[in-house]
Biopython code that builds the backbone (N, CA, C, O; Angstrom):
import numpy as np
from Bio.PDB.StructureBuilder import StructureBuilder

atoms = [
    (1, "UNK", "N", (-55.286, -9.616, 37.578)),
    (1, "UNK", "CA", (-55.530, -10.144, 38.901)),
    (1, "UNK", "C", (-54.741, -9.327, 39.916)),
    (1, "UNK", "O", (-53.575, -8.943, 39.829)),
    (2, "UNK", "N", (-55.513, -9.164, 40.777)),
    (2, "UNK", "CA", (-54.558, -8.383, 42.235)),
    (2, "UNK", "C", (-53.648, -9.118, 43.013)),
    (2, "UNK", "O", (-53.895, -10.269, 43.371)),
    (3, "UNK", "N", (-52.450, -8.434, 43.341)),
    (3, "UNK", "CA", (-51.266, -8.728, 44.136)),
    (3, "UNK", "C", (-52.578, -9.530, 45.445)),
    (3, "UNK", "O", (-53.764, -9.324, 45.703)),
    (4, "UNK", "N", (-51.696, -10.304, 45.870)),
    (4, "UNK", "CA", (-52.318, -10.596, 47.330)),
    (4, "UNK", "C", (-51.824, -9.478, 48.600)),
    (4, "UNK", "O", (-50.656, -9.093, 48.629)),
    (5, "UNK", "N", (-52.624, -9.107, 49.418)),
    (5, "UNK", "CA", (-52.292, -7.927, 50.130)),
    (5, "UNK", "C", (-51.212, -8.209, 51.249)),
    (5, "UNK", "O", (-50.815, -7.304, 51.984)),
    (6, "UNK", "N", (-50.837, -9.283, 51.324)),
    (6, "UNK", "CA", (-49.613, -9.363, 52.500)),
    (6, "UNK", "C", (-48.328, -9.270, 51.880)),
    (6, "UNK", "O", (-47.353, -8.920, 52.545)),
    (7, "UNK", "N", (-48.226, -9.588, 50.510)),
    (7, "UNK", "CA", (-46.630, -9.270, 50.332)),
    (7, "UNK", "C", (-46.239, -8.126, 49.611)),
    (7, "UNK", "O", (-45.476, -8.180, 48.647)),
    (8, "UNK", "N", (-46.819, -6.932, 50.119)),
    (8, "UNK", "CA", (-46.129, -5.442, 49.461)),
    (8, "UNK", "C", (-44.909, -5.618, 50.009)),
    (8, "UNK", "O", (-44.222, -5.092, 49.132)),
    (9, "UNK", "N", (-43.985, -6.062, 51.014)),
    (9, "UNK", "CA", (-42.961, -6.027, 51.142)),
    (9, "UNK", "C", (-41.790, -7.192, 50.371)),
    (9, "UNK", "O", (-40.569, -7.076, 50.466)),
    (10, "UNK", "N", (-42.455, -8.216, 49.672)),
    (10, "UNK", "CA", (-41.697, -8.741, 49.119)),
    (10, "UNK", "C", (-41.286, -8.636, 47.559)),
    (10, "UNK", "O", (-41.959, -7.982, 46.763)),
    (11, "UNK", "N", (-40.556, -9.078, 47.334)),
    (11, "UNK", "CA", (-40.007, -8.846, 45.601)),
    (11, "UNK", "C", (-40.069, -10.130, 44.632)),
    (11, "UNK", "O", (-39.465, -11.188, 44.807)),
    (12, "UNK", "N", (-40.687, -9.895, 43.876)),
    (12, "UNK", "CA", (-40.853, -10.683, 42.552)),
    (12, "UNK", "C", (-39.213, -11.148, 42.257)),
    (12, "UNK", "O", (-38.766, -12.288, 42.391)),
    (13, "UNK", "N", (-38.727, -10.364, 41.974)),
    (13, "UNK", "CA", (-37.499, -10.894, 41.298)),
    (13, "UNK", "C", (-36.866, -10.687, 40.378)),
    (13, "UNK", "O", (-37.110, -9.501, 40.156)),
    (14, "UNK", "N", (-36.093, -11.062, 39.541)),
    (14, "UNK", "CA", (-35.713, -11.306, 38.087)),
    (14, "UNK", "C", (-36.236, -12.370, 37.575)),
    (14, "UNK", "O", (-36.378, -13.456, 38.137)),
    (15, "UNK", "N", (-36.580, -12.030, 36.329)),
    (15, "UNK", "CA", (-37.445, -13.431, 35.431)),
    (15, "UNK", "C", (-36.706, -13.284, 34.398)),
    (15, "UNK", "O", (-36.641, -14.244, 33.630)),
    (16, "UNK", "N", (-35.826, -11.865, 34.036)),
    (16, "UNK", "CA", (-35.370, -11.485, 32.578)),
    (16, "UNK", "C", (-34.189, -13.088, 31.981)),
    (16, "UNK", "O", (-34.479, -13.529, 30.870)),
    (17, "UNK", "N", (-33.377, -13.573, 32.499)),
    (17, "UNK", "CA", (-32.671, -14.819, 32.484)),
    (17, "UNK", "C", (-33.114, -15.653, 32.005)),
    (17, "UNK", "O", (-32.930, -15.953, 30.826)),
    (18, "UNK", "N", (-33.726, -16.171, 32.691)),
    (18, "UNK", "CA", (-34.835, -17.512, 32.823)),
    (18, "UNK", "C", (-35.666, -17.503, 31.306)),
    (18, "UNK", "O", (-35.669, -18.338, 30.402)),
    (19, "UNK", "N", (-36.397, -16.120, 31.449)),
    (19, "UNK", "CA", (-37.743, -16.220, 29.860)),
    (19, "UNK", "C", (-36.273, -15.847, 28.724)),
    (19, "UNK", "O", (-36.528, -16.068, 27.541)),
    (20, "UNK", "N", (-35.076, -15.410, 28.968)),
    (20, "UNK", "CA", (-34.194, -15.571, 27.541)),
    (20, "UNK", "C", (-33.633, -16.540, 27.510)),
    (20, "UNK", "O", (-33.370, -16.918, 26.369)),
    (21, "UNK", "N", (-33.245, -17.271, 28.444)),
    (21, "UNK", "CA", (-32.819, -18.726, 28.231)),
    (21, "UNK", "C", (-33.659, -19.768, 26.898)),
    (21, "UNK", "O", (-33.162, -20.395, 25.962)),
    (22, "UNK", "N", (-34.867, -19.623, 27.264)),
    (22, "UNK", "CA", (-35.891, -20.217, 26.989)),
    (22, "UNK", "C", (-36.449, -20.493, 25.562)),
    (22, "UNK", "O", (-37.016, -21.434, 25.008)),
    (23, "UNK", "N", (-35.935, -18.953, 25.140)),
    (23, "UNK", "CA", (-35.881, -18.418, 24.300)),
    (23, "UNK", "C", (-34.193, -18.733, 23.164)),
    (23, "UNK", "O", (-34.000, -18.982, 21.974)),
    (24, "UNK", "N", (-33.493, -18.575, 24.130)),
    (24, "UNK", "CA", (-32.716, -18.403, 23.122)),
    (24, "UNK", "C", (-32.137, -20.211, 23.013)),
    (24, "UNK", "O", (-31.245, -20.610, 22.266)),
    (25, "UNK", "N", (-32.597, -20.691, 23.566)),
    (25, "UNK", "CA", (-32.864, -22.325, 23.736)),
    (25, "UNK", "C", (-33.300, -23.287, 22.425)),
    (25, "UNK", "O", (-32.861, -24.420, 22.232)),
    (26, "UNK", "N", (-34.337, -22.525, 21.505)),
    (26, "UNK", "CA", (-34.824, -22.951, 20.691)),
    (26, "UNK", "C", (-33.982, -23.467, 19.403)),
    (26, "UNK", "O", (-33.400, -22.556, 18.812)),
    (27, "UNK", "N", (-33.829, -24.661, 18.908)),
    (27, "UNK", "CA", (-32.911, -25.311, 18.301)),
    (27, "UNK", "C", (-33.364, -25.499, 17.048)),
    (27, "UNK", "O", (-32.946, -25.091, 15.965)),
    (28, "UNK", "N", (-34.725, -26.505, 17.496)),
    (28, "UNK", "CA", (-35.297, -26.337, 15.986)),
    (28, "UNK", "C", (-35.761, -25.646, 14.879)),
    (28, "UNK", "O", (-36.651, -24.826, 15.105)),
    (29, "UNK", "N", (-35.373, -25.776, 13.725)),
    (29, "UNK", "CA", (-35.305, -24.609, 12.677)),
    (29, "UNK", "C", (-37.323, -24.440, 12.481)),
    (29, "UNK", "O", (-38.070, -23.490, 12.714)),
    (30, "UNK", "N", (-37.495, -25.340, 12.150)),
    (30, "UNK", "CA", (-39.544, -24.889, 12.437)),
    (30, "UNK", "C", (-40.061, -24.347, 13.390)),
    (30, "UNK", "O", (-40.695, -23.300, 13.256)),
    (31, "UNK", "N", (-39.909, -24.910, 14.470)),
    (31, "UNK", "CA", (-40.327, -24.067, 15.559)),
    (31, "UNK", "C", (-39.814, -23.328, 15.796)),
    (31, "UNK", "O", (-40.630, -22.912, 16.618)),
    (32, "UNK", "N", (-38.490, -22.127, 15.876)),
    (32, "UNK", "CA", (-37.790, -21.006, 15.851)),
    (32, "UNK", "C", (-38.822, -20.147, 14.896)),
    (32, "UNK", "O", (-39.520, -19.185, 15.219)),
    (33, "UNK", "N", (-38.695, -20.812, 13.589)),
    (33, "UNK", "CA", (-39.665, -19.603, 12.802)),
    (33, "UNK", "C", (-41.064, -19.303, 13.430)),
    (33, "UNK", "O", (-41.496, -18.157, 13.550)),
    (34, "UNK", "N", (-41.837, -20.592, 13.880)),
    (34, "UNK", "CA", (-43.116, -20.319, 13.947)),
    (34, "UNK", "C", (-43.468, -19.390, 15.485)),
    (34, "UNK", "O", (-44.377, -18.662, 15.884)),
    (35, "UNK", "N", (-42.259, -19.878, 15.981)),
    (35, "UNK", "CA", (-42.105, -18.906, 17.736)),
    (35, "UNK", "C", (-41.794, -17.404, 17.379)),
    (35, "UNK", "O", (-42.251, -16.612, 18.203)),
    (36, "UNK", "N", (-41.093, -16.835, 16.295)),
    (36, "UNK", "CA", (-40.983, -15.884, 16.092)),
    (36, "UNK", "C", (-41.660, -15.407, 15.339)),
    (36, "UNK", "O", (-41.475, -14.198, 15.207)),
    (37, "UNK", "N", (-42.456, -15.863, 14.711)),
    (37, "UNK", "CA", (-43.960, -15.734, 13.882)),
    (37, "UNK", "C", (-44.990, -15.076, 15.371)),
    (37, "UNK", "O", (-45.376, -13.981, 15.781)),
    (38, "UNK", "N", (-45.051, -15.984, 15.624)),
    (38, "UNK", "CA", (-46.017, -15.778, 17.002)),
    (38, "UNK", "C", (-45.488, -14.595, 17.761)),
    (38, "UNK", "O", (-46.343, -13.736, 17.976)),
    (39, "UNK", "N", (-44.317, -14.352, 18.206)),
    (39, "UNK", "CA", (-43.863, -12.990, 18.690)),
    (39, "UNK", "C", (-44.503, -12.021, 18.083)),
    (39, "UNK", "O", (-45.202, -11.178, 18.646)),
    (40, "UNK", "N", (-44.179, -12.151, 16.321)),
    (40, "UNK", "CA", (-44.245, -10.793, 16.162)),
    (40, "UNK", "C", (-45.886, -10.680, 15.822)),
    (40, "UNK", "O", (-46.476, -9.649, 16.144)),
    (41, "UNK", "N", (-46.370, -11.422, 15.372)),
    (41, "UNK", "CA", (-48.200, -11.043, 15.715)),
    (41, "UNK", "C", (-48.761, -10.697, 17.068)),
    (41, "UNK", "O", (-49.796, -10.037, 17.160)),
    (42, "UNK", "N", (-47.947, -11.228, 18.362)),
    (42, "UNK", "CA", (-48.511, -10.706, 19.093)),
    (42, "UNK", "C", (-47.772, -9.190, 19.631)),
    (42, "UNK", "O", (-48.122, -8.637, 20.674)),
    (43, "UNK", "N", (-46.927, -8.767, 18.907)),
    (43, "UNK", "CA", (-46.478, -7.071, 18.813)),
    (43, "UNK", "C", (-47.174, -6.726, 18.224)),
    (43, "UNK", "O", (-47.666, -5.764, 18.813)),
    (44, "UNK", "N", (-47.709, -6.886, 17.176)),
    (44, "UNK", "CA", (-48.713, -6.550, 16.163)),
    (44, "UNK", "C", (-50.132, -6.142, 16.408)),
    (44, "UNK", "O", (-50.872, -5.291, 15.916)),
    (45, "UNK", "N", (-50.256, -7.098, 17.393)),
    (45, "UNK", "CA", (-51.498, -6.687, 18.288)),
    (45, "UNK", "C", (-51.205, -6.343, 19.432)),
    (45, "UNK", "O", (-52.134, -6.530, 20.217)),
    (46, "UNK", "N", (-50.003, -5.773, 20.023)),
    (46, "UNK", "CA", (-50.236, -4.870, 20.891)),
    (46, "UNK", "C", (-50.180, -5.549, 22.409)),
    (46, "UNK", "O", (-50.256, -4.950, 23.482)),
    (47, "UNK", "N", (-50.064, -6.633, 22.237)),
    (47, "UNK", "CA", (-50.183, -7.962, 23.643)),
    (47, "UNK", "C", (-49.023, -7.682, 23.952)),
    (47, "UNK", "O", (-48.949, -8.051, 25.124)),
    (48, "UNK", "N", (-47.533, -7.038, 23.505)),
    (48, "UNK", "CA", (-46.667, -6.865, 24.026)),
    (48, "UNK", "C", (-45.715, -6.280, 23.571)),
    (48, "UNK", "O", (-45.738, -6.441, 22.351)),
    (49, "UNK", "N", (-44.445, -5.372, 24.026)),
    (49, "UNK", "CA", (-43.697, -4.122, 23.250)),
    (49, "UNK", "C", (-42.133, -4.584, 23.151)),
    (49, "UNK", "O", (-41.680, -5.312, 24.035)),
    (50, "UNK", "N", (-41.423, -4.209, 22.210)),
    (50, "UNK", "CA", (-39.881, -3.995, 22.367)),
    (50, "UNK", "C", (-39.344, -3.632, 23.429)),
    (50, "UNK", "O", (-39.994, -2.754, 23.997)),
    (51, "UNK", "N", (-38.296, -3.982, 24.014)),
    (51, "UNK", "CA", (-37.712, -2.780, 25.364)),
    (51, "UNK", "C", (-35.821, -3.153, 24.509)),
    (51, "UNK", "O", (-35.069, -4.018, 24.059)),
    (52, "UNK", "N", (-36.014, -1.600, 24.828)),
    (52, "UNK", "CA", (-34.287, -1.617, 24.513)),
    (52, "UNK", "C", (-33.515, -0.684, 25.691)),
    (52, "UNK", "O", (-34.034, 0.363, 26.076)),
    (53, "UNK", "N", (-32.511, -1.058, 26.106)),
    (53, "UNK", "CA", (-31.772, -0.221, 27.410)),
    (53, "UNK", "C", (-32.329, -0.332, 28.646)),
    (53, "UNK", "O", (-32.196, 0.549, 29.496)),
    (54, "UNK", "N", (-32.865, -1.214, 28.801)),
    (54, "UNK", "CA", (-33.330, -1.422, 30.583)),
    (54, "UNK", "C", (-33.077, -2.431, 31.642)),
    (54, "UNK", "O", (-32.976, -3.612, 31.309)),
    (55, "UNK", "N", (-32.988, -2.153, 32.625)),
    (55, "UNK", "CA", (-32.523, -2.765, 33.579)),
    (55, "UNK", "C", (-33.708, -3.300, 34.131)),
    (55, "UNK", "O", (-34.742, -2.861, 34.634)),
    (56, "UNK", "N", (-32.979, -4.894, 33.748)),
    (56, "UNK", "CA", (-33.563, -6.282, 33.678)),
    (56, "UNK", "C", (-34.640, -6.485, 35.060)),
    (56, "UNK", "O", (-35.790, -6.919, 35.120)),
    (57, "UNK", "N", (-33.572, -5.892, 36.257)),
    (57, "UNK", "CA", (-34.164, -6.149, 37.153)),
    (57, "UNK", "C", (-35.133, -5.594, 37.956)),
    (57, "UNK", "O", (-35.823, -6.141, 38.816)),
    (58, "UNK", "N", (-35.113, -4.336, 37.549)),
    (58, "UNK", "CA", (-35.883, -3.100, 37.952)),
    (58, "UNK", "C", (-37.273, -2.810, 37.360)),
    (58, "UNK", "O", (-38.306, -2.459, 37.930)),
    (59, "UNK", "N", (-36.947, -3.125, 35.681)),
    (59, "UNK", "CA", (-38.068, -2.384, 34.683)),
    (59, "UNK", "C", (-39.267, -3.443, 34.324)),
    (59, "UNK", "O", (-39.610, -3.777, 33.190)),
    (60, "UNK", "N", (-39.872, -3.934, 35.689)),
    (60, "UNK", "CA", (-41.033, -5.358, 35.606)),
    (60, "UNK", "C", (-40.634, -6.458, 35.431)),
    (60, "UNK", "O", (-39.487, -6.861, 35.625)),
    (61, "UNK", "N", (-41.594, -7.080, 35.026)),
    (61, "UNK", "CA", (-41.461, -8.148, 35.077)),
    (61, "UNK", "C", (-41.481, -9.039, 33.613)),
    (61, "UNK", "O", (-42.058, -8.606, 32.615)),
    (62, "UNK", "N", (-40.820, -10.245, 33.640)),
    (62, "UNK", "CA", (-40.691, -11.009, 31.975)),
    (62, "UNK", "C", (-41.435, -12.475, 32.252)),
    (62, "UNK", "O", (-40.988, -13.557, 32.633)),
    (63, "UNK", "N", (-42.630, -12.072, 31.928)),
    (63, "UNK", "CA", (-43.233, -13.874, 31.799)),
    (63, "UNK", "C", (-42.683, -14.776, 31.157)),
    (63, "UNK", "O", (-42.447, -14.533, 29.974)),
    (64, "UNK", "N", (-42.304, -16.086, 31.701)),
    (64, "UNK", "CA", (-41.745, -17.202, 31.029)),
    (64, "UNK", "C", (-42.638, -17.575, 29.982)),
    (64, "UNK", "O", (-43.847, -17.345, 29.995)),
    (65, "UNK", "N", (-41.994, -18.173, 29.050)),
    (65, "UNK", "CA", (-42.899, -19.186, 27.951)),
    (65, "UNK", "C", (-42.373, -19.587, 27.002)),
    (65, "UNK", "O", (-41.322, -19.128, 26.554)),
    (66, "UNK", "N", (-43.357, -21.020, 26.270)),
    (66, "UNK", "CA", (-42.155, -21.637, 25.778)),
    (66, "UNK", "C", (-43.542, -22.111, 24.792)),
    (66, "UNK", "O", (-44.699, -21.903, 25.157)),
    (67, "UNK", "N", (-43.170, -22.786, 23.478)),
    (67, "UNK", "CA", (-43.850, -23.410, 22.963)),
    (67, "UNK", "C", (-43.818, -25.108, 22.740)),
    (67, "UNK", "O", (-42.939, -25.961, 22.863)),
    (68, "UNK", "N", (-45.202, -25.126, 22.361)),
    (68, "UNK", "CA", (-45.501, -26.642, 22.206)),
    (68, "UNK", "C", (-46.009, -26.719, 21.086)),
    (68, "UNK", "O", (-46.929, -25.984, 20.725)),
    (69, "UNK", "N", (-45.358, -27.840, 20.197)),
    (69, "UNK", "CA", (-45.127, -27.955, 18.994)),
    (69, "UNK", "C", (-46.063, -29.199, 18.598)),
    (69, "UNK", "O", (-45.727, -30.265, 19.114)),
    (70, "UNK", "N", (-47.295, -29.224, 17.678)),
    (70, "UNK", "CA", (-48.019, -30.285, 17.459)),
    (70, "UNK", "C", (-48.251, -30.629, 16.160)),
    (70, "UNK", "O", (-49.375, -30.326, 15.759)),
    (71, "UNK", "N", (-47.546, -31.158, 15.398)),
    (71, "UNK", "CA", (-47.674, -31.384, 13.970)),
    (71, "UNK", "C", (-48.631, -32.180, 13.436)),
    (71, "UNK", "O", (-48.134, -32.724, 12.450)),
    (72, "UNK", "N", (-49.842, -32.548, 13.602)),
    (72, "UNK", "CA", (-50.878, -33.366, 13.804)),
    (72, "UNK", "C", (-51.794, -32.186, 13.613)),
    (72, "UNK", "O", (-52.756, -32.433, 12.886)),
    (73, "UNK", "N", (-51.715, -30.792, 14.160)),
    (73, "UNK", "CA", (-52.953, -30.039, 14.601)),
    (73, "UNK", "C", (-53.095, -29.184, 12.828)),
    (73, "UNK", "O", (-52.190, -28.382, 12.597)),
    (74, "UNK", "N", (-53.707, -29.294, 12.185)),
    (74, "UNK", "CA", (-54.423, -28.888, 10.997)),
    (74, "UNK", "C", (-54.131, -26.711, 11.179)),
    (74, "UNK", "O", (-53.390, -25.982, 10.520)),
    (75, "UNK", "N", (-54.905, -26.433, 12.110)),
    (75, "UNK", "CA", (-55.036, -24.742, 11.835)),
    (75, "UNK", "C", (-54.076, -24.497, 13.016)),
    (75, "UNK", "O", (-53.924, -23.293, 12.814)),
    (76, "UNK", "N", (-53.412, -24.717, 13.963)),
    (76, "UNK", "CA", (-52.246, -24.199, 14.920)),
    (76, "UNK", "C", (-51.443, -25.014, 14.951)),
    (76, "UNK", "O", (-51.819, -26.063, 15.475)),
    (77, "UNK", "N", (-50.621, -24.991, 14.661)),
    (77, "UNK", "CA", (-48.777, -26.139, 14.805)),
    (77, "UNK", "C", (-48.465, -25.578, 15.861)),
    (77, "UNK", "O", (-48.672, -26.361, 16.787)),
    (78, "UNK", "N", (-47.925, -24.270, 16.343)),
    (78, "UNK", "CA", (-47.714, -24.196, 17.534)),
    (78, "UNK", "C", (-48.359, -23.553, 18.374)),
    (78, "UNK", "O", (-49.223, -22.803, 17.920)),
    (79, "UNK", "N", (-48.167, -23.618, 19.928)),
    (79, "UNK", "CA", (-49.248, -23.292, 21.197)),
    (79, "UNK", "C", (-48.625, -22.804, 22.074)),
    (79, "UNK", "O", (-48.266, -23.632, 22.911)),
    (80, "UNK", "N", (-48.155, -21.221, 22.371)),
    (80, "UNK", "CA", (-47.521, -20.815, 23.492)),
    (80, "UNK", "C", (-48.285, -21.000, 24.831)),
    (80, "UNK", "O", (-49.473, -20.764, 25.050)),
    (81, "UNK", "N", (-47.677, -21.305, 25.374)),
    (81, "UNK", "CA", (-47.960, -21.996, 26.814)),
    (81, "UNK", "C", (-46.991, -20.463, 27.510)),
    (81, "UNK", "O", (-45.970, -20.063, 26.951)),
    (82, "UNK", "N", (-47.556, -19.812, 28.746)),
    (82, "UNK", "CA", (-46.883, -18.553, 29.298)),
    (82, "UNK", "C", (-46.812, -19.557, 30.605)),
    (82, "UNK", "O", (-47.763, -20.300, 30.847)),
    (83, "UNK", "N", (-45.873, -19.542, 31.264)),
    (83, "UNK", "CA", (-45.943, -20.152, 32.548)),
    (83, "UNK", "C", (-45.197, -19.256, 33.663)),
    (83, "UNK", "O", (-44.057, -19.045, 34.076)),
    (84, "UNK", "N", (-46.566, -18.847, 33.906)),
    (84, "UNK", "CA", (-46.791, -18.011, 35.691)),
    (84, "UNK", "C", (-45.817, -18.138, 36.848)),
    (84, "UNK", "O", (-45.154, -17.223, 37.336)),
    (85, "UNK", "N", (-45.839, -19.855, 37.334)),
    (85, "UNK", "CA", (-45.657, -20.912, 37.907)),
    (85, "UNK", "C", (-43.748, -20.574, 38.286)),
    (85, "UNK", "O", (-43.018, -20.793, 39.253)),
    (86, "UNK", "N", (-43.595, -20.041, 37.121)),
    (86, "UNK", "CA", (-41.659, -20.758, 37.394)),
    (86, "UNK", "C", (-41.119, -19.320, 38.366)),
    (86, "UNK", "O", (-41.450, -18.139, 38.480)),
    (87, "UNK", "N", (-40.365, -20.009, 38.794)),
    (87, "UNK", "CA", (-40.010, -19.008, 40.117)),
    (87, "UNK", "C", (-38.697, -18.081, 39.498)),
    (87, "UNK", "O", (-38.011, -18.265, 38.492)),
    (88, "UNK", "N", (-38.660, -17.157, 40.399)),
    (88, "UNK", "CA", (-37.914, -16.097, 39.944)),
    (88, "UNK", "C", (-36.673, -15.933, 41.182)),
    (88, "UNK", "O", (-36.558, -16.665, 42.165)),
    (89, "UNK", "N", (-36.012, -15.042, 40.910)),
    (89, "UNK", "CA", (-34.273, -15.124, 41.562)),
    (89, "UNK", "C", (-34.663, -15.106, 43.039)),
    (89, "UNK", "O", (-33.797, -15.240, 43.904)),
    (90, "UNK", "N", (-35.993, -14.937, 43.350)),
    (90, "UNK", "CA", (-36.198, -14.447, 44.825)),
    (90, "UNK", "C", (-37.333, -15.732, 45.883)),
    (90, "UNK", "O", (-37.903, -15.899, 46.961)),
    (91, "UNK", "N", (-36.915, -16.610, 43.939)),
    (91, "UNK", "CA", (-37.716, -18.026, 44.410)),
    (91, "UNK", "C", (-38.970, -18.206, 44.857)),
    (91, "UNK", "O", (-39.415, -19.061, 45.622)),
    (92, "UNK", "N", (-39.680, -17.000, 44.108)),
    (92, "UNK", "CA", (-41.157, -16.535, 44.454)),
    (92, "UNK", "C", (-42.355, -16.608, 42.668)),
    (92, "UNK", "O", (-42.526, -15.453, 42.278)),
    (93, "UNK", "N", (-42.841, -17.329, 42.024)),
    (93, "UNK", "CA", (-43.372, -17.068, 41.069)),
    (93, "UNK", "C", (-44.052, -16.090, 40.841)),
    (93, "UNK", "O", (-44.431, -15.581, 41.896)),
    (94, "UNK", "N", (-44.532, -15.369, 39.615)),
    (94, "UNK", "CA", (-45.904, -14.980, 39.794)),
    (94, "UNK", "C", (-47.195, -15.296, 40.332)),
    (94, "UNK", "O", (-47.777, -14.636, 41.192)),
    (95, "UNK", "N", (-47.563, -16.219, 39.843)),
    (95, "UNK", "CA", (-48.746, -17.418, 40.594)),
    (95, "UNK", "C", (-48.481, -16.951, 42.273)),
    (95, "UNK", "O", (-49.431, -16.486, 42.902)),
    (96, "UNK", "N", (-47.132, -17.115, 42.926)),
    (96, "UNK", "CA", (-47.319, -17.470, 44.349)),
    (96, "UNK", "C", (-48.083, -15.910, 45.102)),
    (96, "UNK", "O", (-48.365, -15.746, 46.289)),
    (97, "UNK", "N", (-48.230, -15.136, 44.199)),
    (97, "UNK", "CA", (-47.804, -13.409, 44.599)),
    (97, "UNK", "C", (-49.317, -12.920, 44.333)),
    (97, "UNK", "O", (-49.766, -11.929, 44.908)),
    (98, "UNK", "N", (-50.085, -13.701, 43.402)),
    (98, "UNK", "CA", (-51.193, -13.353, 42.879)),
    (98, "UNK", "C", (-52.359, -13.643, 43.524)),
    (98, "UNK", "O", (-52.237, -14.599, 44.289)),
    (99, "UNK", "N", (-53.730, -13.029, 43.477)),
    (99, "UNK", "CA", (-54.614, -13.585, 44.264)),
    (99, "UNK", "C", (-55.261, -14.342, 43.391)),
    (99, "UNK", "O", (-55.513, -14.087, 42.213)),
    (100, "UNK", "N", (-55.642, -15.728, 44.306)),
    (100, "UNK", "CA", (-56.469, -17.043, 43.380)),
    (100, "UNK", "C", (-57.888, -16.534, 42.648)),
    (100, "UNK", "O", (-58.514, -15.696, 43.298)),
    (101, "UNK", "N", (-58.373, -16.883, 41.569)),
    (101, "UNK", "CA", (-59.428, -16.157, 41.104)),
    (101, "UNK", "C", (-60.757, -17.663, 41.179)),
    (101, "UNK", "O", (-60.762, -18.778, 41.700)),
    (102, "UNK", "N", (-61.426, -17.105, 40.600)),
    (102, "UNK", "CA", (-62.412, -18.186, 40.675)),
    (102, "UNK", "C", (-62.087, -19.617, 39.355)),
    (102, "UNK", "O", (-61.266, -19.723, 38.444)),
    (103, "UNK", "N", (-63.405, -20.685, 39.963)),
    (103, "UNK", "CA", (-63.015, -21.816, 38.842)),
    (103, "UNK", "C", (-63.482, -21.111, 37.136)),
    (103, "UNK", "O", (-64.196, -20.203, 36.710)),
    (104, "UNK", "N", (-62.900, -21.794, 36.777)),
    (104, "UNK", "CA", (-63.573, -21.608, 35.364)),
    (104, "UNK", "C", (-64.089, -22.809, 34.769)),
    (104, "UNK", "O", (-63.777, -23.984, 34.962)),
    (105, "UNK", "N", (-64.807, -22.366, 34.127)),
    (105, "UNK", "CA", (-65.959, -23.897, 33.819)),
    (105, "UNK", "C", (-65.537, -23.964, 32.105)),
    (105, "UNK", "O", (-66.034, -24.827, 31.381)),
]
sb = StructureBuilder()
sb.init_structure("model")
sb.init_model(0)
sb.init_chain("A")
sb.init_seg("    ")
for serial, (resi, resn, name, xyz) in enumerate(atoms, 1):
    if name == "N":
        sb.init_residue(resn, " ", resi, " ")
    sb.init_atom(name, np.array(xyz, "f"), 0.0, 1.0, " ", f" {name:<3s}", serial, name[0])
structure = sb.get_structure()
């Protein structure tokens, strides 16, 4: 989706904090494995890379996300949820920065 065209002058932020908090938050011993299960399949496919030595604040951006844990659900126990929405050091989300797209049906 495209930036919205009025805020080339403003800044996203830091998100790097916030999405390791989130992360390193995770307590429960099942869902830890199955969140890091899910990481690494989606390295696996390429949806997202290692970074080592970079500056947090400079080198893009870190989508928040967190999982939701459903022990009831037969073929997925857990459901990463990425959330756009949470604001960053400059108190600006992704979502707020983005242009609205159409409904989806």
């Amino acid at each position: 989706m495209p930036f919205k065209p009025e805020i080339e002058k403003i800044s996203l932020g830091d998100s790097y904090q916030m999405t390791f908090k989130r992360l390193d938050n995770l307590r429960n011993p099942t869902m830890k494995f199955l969140y890091l299960e899910f990481l690494r399949e989606y390295k696996n496919l390429n949806h997202m890379e290692e970074i080592t030595n970079c500056n947090h604040s400079n080198d893009g951006y870190f989508l928040p996300h967190q999982g939701v844990l459903r022990a009831s659900s037969i073929t997925t126990k857990l459901r990463v949820v990425f959330d756009a929405s949470a604001k960053t050091t400059t108190r600006y989300s992704l979502n707020d920065l983005l242009c609205a797209g159409g409904v989806l049906h």
